[in-house]
PDB file as gemmi writes it, atoms N, CA and C in Angstrom:
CRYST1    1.000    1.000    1.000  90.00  90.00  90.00 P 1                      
ATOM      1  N   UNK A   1     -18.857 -19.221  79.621  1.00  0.00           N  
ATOM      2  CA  UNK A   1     -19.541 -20.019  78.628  1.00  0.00           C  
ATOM      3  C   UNK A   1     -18.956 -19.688  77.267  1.00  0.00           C  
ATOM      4  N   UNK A   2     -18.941 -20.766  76.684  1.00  0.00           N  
ATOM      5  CA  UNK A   2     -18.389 -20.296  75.037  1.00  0.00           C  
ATOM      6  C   UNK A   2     -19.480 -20.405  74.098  1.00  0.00           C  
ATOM      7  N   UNK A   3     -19.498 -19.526  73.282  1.00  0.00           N  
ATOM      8  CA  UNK A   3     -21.074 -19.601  71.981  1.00  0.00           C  
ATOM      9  C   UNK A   3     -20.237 -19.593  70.655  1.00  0.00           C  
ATOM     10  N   UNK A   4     -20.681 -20.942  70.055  1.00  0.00           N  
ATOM     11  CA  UNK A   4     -19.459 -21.019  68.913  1.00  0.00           C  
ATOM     12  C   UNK A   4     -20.122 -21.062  67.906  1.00  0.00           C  
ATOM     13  N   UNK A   5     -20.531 -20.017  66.884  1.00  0.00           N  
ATOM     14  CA  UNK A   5     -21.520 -19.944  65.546  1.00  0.00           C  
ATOM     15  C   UNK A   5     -20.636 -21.144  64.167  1.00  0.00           C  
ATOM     16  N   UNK A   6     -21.144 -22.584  64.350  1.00  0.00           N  
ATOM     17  CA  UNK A   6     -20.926 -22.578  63.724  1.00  0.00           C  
ATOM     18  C   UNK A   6     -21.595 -23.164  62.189  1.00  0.00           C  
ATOM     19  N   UNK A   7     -22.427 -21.831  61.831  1.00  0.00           N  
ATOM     20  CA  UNK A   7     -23.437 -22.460  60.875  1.00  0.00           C  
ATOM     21  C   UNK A   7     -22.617 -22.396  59.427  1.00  0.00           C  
ATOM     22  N   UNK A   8     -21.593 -21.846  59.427  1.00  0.00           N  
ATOM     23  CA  UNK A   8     -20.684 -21.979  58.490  1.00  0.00           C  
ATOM     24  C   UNK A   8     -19.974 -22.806  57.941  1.00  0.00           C  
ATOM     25  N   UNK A   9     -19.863 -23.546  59.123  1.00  0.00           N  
ATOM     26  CA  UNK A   9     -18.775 -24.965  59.314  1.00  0.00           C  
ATOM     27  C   UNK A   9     -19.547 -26.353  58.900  1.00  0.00           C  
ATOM     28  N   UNK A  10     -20.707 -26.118  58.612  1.00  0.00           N  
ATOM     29  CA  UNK A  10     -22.004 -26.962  58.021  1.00  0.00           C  
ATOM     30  C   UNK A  10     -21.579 -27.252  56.387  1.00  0.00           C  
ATOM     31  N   UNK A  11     -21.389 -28.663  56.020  1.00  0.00           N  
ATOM     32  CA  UNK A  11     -21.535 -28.592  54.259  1.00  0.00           C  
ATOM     33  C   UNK A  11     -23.346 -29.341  53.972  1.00  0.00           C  
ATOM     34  N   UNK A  12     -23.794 -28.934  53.430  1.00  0.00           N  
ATOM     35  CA  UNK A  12     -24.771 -28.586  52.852  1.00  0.00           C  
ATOM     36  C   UNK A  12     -24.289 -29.441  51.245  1.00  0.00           C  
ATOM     37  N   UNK A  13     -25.379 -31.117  51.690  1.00  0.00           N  
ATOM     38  CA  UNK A  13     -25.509 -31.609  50.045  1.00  0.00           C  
ATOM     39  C   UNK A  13     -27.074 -32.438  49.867  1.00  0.00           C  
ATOM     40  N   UNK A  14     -27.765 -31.729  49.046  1.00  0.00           N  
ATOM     41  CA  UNK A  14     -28.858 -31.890  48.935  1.00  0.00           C  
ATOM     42  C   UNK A  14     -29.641 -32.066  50.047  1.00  0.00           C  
ATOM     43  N   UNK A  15     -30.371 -33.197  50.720  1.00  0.00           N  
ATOM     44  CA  UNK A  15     -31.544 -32.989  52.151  1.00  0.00           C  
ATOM     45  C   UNK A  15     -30.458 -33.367  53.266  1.00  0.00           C  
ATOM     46  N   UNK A  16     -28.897 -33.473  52.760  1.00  0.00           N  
ATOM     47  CA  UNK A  16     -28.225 -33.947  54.353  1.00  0.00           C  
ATOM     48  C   UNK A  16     -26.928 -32.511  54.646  1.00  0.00           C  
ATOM     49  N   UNK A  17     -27.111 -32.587  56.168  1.00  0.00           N  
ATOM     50  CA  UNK A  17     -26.081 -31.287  56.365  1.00  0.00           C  
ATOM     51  C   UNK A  17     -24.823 -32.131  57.236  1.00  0.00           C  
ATOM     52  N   UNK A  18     -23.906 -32.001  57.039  1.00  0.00           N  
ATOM     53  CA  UNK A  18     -22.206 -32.843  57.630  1.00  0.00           C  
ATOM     54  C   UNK A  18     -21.307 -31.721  58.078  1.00  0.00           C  
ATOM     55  N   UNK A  19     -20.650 -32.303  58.876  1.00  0.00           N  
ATOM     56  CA  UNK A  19     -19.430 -31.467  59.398  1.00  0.00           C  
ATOM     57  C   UNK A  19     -18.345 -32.685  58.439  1.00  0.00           C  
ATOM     58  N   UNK A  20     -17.486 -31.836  57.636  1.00  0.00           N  
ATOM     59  CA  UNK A  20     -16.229 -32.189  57.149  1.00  0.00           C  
ATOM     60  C   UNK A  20     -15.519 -32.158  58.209  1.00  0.00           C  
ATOM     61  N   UNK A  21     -13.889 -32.933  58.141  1.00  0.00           N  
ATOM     62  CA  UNK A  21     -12.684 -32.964  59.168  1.00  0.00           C  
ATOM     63  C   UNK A  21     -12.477 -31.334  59.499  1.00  0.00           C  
ATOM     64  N   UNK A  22     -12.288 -30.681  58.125  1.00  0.00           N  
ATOM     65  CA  UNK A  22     -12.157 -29.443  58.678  1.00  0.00           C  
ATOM     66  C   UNK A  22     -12.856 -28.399  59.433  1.00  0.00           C  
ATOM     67  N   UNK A  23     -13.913 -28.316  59.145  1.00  0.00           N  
ATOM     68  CA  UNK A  23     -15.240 -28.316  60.172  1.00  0.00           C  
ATOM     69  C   UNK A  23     -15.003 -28.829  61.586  1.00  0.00           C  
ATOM     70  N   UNK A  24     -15.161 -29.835  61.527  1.00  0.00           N  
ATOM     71  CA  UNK A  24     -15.202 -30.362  62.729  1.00  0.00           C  
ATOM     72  C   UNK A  24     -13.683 -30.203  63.855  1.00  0.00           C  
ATOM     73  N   UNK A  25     -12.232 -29.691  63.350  1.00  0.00           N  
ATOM     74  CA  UNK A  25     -10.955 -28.940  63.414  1.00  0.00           C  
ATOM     75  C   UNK A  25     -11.036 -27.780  63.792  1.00  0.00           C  
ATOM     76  N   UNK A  26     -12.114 -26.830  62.957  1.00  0.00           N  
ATOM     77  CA  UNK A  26     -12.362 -25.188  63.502  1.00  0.00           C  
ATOM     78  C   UNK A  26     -12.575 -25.295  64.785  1.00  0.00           C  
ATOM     79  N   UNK A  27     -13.796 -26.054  65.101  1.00  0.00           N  
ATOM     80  CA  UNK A  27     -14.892 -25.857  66.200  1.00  0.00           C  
ATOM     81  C   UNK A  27     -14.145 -26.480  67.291  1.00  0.00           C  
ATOM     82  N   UNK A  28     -12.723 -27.894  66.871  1.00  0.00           N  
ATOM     83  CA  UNK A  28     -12.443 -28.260  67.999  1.00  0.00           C  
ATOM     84  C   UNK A  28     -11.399 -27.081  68.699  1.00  0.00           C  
ATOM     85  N   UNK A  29     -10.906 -26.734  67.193  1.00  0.00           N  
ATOM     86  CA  UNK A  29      -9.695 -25.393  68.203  1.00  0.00           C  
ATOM     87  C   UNK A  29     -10.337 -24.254  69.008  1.00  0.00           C  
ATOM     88  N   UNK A  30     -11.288 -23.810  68.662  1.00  0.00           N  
ATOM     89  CA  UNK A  30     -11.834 -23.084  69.550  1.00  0.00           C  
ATOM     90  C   UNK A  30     -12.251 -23.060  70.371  1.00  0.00           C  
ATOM     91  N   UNK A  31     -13.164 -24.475  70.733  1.00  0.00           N  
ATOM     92  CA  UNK A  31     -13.354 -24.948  71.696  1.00  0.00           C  
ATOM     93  C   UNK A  31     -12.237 -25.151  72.942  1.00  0.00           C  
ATOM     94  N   UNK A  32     -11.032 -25.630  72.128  1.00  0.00           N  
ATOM     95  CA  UNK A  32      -9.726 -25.940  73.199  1.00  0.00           C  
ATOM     96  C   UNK A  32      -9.182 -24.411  73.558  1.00  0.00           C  
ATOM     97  N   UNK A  33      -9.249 -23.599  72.654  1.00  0.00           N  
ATOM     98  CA  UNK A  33      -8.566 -22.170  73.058  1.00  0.00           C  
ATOM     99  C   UNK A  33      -9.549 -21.444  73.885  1.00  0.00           C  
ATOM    100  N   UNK A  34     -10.520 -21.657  74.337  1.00  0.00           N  
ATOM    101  CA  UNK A  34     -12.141 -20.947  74.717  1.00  0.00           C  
ATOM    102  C   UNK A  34     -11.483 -19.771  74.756  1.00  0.00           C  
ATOM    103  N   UNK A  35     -11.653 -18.920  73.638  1.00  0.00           N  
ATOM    104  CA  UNK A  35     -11.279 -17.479  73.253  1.00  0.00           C  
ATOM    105  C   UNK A  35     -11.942 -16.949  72.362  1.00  0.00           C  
ATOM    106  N   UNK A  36     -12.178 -15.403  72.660  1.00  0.00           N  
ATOM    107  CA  UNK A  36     -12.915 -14.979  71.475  1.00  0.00           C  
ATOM    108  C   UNK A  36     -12.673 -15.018  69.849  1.00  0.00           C  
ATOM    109  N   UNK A  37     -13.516 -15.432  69.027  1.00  0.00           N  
ATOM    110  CA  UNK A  37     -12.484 -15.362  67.884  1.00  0.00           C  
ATOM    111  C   UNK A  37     -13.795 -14.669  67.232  1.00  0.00           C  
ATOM    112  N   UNK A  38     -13.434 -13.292  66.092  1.00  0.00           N  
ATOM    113  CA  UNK A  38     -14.388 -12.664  65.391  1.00  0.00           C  
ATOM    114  C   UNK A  38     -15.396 -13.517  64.816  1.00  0.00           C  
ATOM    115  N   UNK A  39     -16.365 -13.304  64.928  1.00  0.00           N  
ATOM    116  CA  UNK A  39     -17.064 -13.657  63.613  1.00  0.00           C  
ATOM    117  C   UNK A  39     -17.507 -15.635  63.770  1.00  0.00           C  
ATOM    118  N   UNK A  40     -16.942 -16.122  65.094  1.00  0.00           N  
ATOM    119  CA  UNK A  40     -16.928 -17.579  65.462  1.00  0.00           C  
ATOM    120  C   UNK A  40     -17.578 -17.443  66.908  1.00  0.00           C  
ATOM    121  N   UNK A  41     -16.631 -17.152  67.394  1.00  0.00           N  
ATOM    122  CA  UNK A  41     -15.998 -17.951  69.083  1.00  0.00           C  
ATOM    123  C   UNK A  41     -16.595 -16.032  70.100  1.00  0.00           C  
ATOM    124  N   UNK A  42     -17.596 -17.007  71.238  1.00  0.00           N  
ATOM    125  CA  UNK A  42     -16.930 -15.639  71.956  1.00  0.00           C  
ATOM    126  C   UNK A  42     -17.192 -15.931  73.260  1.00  0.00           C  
ATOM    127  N   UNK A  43     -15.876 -16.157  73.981  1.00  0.00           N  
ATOM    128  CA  UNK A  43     -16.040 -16.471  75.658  1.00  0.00           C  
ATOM    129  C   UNK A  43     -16.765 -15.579  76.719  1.00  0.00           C  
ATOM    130  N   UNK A  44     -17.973 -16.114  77.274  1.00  0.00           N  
ATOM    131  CA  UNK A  44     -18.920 -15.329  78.305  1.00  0.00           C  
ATOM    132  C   UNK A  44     -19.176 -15.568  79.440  1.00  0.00           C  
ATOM    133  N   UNK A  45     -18.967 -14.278  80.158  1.00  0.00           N  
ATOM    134  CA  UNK A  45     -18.782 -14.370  81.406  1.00  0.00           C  
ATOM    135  C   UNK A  45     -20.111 -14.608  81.899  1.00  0.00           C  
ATOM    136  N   UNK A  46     -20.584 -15.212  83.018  1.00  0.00           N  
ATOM    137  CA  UNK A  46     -22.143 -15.348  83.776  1.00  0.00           C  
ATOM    138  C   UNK A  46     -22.663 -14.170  83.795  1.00  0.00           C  
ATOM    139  N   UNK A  47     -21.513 -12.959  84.337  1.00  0.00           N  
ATOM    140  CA  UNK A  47     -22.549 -11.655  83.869  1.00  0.00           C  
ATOM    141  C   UNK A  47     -22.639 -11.124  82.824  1.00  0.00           C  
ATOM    142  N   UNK A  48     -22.139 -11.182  81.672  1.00  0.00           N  
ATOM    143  CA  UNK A  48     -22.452 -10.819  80.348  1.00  0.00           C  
ATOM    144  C   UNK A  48     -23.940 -11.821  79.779  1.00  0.00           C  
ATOM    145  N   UNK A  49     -24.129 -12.726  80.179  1.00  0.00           N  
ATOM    146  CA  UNK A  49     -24.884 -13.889  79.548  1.00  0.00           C  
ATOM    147  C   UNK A  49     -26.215 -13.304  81.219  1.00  0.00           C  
ATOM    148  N   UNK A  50     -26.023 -12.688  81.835  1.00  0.00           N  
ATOM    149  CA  UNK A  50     -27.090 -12.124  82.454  1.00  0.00           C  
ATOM    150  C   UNK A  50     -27.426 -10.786  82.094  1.00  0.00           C  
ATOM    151  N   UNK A  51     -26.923 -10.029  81.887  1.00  0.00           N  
ATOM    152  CA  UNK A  51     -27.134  -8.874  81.095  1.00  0.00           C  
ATOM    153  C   UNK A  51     -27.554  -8.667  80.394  1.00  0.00           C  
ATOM    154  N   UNK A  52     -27.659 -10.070  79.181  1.00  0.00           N  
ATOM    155  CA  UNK A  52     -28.947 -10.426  78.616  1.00  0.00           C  
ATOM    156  C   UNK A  52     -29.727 -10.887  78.765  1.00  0.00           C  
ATOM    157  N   UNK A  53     -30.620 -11.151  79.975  1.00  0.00           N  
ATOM    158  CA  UNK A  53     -31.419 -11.598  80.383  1.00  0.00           C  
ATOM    159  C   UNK A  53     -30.869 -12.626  80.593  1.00  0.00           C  
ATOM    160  N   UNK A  54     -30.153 -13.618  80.819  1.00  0.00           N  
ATOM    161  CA  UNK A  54     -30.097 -15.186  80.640  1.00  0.00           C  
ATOM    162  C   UNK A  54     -30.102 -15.684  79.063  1.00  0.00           C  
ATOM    163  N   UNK A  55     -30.408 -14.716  77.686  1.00  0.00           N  
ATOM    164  CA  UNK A  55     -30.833 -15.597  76.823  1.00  0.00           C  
ATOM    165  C   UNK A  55     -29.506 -16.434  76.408  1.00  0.00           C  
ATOM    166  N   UNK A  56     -29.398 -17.182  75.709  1.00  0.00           N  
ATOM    167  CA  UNK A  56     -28.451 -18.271  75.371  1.00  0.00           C  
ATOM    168  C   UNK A  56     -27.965 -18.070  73.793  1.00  0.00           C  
ATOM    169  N   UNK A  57     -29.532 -17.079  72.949  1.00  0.00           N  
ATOM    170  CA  UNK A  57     -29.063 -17.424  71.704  1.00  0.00           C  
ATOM    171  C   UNK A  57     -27.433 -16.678  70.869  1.00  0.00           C  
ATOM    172  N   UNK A  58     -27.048 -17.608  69.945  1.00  0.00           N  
ATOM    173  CA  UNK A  58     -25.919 -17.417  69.699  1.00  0.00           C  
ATOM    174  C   UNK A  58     -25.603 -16.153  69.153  1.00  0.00           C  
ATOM    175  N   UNK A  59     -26.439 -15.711  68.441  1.00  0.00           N  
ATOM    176  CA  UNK A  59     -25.922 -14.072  67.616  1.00  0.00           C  
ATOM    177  C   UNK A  59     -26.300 -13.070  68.495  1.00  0.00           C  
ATOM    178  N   UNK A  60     -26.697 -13.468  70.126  1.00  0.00           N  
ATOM    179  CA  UNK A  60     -26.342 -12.369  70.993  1.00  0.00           C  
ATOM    180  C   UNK A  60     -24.982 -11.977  71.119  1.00  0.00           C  
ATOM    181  N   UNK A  61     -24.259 -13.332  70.985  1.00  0.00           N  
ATOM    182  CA  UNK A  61     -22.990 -13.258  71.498  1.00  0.00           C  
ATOM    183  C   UNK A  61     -21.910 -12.883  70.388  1.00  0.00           C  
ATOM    184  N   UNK A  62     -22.470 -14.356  68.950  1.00  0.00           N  
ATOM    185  CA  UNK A  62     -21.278 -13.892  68.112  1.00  0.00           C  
ATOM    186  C   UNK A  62     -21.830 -12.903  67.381  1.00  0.00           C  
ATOM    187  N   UNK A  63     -21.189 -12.114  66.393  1.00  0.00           N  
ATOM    188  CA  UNK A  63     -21.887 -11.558  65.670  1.00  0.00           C  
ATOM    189  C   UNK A  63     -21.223 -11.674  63.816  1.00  0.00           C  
ATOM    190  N   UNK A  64     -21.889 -11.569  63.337  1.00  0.00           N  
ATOM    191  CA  UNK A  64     -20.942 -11.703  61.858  1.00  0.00           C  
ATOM    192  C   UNK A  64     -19.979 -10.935  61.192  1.00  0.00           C  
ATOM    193  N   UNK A  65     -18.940 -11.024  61.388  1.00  0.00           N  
ATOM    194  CA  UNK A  65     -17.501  -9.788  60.868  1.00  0.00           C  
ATOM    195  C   UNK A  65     -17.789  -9.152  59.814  1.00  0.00           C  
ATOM    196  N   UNK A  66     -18.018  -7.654  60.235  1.00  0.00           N  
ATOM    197  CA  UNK A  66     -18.888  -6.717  59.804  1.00  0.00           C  
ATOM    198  C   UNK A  66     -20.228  -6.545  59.891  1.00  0.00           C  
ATOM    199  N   UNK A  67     -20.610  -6.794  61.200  1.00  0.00           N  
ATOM    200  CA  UNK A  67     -22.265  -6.809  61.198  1.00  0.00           C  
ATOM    201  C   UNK A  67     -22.338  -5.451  62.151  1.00  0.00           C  
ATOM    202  N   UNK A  68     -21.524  -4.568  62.073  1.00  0.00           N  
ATOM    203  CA  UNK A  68     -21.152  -2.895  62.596  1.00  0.00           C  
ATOM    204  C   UNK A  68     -21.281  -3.197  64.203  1.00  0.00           C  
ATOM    205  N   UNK A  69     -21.033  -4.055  64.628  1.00  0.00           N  
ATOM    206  CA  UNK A  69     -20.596  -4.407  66.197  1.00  0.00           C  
ATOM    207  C   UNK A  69     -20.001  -3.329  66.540  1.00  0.00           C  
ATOM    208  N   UNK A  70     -19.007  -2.833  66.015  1.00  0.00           N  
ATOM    209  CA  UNK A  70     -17.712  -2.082  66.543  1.00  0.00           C  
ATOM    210  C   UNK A  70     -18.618  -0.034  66.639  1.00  0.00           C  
ATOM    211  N   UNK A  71     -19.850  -0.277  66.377  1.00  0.00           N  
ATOM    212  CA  UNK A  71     -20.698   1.083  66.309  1.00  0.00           C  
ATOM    213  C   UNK A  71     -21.652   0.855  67.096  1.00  0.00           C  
ATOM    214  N   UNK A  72     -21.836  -0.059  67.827  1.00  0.00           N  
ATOM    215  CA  UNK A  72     -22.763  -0.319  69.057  1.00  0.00           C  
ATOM    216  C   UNK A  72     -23.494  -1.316  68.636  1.00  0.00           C  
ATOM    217  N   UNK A  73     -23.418  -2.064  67.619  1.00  0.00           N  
ATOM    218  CA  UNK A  73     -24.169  -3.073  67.389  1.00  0.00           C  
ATOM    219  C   UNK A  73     -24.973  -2.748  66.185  1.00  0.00           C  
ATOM    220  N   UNK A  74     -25.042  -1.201  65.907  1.00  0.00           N  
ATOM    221  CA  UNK A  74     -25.990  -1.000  64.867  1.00  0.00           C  
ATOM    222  C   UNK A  74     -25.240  -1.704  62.943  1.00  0.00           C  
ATOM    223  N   UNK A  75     -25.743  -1.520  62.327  1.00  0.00           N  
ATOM    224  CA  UNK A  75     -25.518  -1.618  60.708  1.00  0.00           C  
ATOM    225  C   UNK A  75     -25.951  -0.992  59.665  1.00  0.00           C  
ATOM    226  N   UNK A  76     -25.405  -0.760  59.041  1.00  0.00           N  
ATOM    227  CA  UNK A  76     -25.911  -0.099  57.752  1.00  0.00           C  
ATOM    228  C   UNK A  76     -27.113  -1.123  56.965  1.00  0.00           C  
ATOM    229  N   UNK A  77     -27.968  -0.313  56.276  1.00  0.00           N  
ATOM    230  CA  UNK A  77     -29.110  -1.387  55.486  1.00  0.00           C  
ATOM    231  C   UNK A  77     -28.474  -2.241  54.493  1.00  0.00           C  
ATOM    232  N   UNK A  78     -27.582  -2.220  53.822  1.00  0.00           N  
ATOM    233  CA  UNK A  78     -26.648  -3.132  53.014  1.00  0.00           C  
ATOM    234  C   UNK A  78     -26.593  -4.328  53.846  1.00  0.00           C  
ATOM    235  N   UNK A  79     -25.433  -3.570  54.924  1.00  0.00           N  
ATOM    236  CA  UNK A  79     -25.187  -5.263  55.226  1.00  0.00           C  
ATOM    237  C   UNK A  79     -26.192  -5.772  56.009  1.00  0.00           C  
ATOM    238  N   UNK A  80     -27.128  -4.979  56.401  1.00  0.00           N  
ATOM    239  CA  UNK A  80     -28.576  -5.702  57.051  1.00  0.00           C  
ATOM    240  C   UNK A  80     -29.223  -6.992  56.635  1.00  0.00           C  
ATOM    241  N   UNK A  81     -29.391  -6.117  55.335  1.00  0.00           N  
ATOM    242  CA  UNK A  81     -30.049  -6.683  54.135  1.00  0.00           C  
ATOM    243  C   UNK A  81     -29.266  -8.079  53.735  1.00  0.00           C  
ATOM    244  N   UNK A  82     -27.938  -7.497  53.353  1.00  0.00           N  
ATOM    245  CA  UNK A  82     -27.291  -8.799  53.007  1.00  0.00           C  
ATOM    246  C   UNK A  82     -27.465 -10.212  54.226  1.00  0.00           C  
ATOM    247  N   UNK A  83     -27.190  -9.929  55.707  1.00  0.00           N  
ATOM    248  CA  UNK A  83     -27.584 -10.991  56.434  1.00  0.00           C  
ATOM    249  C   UNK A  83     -28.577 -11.618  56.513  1.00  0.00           C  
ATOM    250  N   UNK A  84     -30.178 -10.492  56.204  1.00  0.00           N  
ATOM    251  CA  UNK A  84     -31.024 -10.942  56.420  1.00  0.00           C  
ATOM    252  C   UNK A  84     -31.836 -11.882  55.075  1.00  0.00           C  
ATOM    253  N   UNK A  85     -30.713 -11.422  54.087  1.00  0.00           N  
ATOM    254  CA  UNK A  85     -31.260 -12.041  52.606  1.00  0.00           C  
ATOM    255  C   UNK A  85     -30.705 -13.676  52.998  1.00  0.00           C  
ATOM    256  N   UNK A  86     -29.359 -13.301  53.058  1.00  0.00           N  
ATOM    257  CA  UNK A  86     -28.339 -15.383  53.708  1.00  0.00           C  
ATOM    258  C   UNK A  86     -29.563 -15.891  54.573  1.00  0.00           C  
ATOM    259  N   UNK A  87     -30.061 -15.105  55.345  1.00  0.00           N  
ATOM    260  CA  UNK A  87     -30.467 -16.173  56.608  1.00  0.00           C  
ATOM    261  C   UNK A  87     -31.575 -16.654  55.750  1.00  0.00           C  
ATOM    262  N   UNK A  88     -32.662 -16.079  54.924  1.00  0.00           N  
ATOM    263  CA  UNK A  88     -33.802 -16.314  54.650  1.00  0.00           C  
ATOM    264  C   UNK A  88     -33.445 -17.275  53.875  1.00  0.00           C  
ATOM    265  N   UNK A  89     -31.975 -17.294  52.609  1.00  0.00           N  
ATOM    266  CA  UNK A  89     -31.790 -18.317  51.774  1.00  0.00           C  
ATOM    267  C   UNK A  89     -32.041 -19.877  52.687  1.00  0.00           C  
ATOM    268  N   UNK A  90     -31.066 -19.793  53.529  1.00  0.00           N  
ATOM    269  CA  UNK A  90     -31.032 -20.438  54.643  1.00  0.00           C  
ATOM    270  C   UNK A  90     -32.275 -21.512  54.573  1.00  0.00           C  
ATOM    271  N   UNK A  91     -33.201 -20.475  55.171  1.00  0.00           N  
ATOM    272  CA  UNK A  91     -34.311 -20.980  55.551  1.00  0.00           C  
ATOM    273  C   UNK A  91     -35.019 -22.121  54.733  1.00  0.00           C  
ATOM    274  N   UNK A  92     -34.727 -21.321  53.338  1.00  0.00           N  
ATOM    275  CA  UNK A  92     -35.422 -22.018  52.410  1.00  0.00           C  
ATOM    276  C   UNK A  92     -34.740 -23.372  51.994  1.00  0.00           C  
ATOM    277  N   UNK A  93     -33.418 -23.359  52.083  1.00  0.00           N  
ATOM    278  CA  UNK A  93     -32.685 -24.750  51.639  1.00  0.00           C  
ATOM    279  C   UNK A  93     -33.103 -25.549  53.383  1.00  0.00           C  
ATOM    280  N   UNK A  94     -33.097 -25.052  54.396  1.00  0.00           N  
ATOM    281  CA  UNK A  94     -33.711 -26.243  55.002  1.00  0.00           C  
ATOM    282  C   UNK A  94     -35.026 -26.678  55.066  1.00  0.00           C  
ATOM    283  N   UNK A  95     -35.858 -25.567  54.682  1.00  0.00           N  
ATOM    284  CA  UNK A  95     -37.644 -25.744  54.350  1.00  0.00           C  
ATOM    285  C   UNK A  95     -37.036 -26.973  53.301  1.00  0.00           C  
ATOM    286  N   UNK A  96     -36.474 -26.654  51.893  1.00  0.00           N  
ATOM    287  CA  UNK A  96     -36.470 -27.933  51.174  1.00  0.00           C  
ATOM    288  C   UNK A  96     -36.044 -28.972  51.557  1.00  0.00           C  
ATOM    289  N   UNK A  97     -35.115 -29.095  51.878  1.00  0.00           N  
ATOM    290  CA  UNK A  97     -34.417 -30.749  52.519  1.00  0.00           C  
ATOM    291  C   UNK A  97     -35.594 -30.821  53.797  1.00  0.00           C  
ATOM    292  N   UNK A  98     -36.078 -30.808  54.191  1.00  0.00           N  
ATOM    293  CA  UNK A  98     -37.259 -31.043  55.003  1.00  0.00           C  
ATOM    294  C   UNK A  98     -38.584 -31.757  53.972  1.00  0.00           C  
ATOM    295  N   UNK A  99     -38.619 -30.667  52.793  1.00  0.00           N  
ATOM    296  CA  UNK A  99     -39.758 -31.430  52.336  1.00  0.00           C  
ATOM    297  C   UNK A  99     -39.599 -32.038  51.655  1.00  0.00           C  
ATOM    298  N   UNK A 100     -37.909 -32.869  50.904  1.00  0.00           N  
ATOM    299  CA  UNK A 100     -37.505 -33.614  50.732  1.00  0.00           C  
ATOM    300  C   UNK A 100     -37.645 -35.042  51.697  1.00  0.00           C  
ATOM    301  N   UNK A 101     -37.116 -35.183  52.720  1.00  0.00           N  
ATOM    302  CA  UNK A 101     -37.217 -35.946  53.580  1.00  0.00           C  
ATOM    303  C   UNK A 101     -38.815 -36.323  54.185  1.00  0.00           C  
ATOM    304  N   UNK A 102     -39.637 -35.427  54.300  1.00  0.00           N  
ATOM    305  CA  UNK A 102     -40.848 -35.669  54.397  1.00  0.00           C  
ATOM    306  C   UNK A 102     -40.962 -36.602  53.254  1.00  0.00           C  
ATOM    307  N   UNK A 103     -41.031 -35.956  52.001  1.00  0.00           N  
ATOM    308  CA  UNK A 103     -41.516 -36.889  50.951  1.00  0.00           C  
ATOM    309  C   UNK A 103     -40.841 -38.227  50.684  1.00  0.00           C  
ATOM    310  N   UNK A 104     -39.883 -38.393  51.082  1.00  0.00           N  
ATOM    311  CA  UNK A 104     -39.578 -39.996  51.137  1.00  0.00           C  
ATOM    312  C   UNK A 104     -40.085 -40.896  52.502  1.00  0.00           C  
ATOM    313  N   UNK A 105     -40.170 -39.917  53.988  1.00  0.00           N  
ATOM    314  CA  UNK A 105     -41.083 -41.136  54.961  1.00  0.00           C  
ATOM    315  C   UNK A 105     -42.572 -41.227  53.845  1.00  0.00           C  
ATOM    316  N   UNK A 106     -43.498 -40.475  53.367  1.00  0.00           N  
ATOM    317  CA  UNK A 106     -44.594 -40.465  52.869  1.00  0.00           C  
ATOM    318  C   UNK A 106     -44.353 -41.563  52.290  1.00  0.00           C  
ATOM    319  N   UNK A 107     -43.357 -41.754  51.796  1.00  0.00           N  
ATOM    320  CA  UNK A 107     -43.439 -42.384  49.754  1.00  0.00           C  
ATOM    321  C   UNK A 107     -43.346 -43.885  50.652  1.00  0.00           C  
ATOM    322  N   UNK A 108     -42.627 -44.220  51.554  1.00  0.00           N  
ATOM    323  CA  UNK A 108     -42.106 -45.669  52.143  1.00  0.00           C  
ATOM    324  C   UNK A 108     -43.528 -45.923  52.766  1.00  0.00           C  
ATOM    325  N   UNK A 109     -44.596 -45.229  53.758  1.00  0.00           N  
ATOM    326  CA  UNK A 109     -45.730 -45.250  54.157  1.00  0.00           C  
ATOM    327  C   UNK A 109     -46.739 -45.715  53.136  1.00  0.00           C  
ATOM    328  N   UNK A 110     -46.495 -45.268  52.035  1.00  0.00           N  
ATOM    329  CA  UNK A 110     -47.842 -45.679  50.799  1.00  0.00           C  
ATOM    330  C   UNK A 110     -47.545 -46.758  50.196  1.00  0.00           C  
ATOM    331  N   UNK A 111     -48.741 -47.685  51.006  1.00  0.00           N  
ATOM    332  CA  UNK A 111     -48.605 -49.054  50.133  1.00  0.00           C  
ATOM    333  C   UNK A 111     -48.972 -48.837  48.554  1.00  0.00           C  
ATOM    334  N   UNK A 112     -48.365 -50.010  47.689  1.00  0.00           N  
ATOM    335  CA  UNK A 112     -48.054 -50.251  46.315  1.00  0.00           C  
ATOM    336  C   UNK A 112     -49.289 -50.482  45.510  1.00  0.00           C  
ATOM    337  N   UNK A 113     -49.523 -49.617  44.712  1.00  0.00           N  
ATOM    338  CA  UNK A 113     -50.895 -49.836  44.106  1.00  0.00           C  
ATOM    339  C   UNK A 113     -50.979 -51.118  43.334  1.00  0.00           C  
TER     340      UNK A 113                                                      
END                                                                             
């Protein structure tokens, strides 16, 4: 199985998220090479992907270049911190473009005073 992270490869403009050509170029080469690639790409065997129970999710597999993989998986609180600060940003730019998009089905729903 291949698990290909690619939340990177996402452009991000205001409530809409796109894959650019180049984007959409990363994910196809890797896909065609099904090879591990740091920090992207990582080809799994049925028993590695059972070893984790079956789970599927992706940052079992990839992990982020320098996320101290190479020390058993553990990390220092820096770069902990630093991933766990991105992901939360994350969160919040899609919480907004969500309540962006909410607020325009609302706005088309409310008849015209």
């Amino acid at each position: 199985m291949l698990f290909i992270d690619a939340v990177h490869e996402v452009a991000r403009e205001r409530a809409q998220s796109f894959l650019k050509p180049e984007h959409q170029e990363r994910i196809l080469k890797a896909y065609r090479a099904f090879a591990d690639e740091p920090g992207f790409a990582k080809a799994a065997t049925i028993a590695e992907v059972l070893q984790k129970e079956g789970n599927l999710s992706i940052p079992r597999y990839v992990r982020p270049v320098g996320s101290g993989a190479s020390n058993g998986g553990g990390q220092d609180l820096k770069t902990a911190w630093a991933i766990f600060d991105a992901s939360g940003r994350e969160l919040w730019q899609q919480m907004d473009a969500l309540v962006e998009m909410l607020d325009g089905v609302v706005a088309e729903e409310m008849p015209d005073a």
